[in-house]
C-alpha positions in Angstrom: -39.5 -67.4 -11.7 -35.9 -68.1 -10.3 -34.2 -66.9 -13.9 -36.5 -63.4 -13.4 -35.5 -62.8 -9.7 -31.9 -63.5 -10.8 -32.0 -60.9 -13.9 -34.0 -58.5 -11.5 -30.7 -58.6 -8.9 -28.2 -58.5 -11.4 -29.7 -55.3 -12.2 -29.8 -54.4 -8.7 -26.6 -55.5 -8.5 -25.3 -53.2 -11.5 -27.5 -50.3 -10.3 -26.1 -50.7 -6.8 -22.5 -50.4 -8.5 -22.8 -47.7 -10.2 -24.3 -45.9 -7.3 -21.2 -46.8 -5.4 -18.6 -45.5 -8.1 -20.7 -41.9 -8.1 -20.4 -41.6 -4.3 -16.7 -42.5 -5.0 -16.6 -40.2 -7.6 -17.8 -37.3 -5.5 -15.7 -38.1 -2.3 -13.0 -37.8 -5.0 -14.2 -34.5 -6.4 -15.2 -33.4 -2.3 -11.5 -34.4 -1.8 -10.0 -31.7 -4.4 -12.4 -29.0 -3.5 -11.0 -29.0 0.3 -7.8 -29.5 -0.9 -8.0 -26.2 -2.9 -10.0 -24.7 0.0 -6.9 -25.0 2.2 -4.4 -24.2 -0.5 -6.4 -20.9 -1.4 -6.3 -20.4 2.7 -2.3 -21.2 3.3 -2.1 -18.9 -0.2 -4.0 -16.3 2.0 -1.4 -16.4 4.4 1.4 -15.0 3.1 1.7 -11.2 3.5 1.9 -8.7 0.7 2.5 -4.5 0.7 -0.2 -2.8 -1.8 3.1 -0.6 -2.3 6.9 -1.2 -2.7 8.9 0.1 0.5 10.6 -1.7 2.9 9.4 -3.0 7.2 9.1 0.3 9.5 8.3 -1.7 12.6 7.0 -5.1 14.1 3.7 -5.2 15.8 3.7 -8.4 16.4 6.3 -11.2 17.4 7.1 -14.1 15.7 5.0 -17.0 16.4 2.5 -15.4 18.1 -1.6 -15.7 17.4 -3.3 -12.8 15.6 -6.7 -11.7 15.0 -8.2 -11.3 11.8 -7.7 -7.6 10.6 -5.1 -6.9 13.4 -1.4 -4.5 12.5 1.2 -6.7 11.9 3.9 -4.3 11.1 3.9 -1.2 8.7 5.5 -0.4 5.8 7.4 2.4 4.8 6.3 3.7 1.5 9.9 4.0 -0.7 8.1 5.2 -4.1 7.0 9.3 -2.4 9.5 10.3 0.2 7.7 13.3 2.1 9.6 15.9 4.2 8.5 17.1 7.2 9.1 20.9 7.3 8.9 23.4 10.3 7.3 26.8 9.4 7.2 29.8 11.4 3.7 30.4 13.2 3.3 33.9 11.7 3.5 31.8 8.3 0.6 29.3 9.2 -2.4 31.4 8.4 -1.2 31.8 4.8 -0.9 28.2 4.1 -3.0 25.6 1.9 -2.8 22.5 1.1 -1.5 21.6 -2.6 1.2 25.0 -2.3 4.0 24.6 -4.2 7.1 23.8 -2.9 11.0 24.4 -3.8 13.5 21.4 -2.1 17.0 22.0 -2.6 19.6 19.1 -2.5 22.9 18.7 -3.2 22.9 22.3 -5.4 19.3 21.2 -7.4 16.5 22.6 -6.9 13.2 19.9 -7.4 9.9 20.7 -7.1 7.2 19.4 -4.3 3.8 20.4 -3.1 2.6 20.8 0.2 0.4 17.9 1.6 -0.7 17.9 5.1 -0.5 21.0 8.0 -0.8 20.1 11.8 -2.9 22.2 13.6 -0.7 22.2 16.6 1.7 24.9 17.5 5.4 23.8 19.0 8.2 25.9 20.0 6.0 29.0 17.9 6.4 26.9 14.6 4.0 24.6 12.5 4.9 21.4 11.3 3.8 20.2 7.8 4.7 17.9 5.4 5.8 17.8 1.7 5.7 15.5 -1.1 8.1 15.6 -4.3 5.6 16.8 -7.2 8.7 15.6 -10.3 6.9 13.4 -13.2 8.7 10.9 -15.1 8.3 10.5 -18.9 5.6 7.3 -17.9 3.4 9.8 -15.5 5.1 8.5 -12.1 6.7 10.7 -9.3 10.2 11.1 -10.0 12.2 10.9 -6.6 15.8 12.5 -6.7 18.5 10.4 -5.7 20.6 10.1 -2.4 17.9 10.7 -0.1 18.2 9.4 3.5 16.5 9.2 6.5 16.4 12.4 9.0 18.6 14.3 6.2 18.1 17.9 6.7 17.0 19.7 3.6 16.0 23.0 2.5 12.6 23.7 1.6 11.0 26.6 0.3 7.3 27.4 0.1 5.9 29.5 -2.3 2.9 31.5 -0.9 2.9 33.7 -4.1 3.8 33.5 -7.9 3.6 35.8 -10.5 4.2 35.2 -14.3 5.6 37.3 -16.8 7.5 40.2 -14.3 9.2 42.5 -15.4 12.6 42.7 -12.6 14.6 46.2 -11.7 17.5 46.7 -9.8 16.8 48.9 -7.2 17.6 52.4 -6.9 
């Protein structure tokens, strides 16, 4: 009777063991799922631009606590520069968005579309903006070089285009 009790704890024993190396086992495992929680968070941290450009302006200051989904600073796009253009208000009426446009810079002319029109009227003239409308070979905007910030440029609409015109001098 003695010998069976003592077979019947050394398997109690042995069961008993292994119970406690597969709670180990998953504290271990428990262990590297928070540890990859919290890298996946501190890896959530870090901030990245959807597009290549460069900091406009802070929003926040350094150290401070922010909200979730709360402006942190913006970032100036660098890959479509877009001209703001004033137009004459007797010119508004006969604008759309998507009109060609003609930029010339240092004695080249490149071509640009018009994207946005403000409804507001200042100093009897509209303000819109344009957007270079140059592909590359690889089916990107091409932007022309030496462009800088509040550079004055001239820009040219073109409200109407006619192919295949035959031209006269006059008179």
């Amino acid at each position: 009777m003695v010998y069976q009790h003592a077979v019947a704890d050394a398997q109690l024993n042995l069961e008993s063991l292994q119970f406690e190396i597969k709670t180990r086992e998953l504290l271990v495992q428990r262990q590297i799922l928070m540890v990859e929680e919290l890298s996946r968070k501190v890896d959530e941290l870090t901030l990245r631009s959807p597009v290549n450009g460069i900091v406009g302006n802070l929003a926040v200051q350094q150290k401070n606590q922010v909200t979730q989904n709360q402006t942190i600073l913006s970032v100036v796009d660098l890959s479509e520069f877009e001209l703001e253009v004033a137009i004459p208000e007797s010119y508004a009426d006969d604008l759309a968005i998507g009109m060609a446009a003609e930029v010339s810079l240092n004695g080249e002319t490149h071509s640009a579309k018009l994207v946005t029109i403000s409804p507001e009227i200042e100093n009897n003239q509209v303000t819109g903006r344009v957007r270079f409308a140059d592909l590359n070979a690889d089916g990107t905007l091409s932007q022309p070089q030496g462009l800088r910030q509040n550079q004055r440029l001239t820009t040219r609409i073109l409200m109407e285009n006619k192919q295949a015109v035959l031209m006269v001098q006059r008179g």
